[in-house]
N, C-alpha and C positions, 0 to 999 in steps of 0.2 A: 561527527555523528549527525545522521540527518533525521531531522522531527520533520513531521506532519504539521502540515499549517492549516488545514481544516478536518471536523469530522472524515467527510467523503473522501481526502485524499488516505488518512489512517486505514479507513476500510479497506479502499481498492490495494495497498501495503498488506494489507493483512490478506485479502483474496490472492495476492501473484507469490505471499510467502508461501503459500499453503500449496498451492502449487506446482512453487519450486521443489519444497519435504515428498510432494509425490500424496498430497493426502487429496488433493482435488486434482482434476483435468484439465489442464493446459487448454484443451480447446472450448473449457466452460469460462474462460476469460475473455474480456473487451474493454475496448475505451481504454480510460488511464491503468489497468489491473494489468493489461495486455503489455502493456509499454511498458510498464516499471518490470513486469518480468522477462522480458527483453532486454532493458538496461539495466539493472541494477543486481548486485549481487546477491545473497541469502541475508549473508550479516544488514545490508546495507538495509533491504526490507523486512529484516526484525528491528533495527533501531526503530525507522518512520512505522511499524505497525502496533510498536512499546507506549508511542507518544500517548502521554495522562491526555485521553480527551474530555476532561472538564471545560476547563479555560477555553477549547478550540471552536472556531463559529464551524457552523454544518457546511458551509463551502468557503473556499477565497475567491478573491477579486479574479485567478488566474488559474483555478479549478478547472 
């Protein structure tokens, strides 16, 4: 199960999931939002777009 390790990465998971369901456009994506829905499955970007961001800082080191 892949979590999110900053705010900003939970986001752009949650923009390429949204996406992917057909509820946004594909070509309104960029940056990391573009690549994760490129790589990543449906399931894989609803786990990292689940992640509790409390605890999470607003970027990582590798954001």
């Amino acid at each position: 199960m892949a979590k999110a390790k900053s705010k900003a990465q939970q986001q752009a998971a949650g923009a390429a999931l949204a996406a992917k369901r057909g509820e946004t456009d594909e070509s309104d994506l960029q940056g990391a939002s573009k690549q994760m829905y490129d790589s990543m499955s449906e399931s894989e970007l609803e786990d990292m777009a689940s992640t509790d961001r409390e605890d999470l800082p607003e970027t990582a080191e590798n954001d």
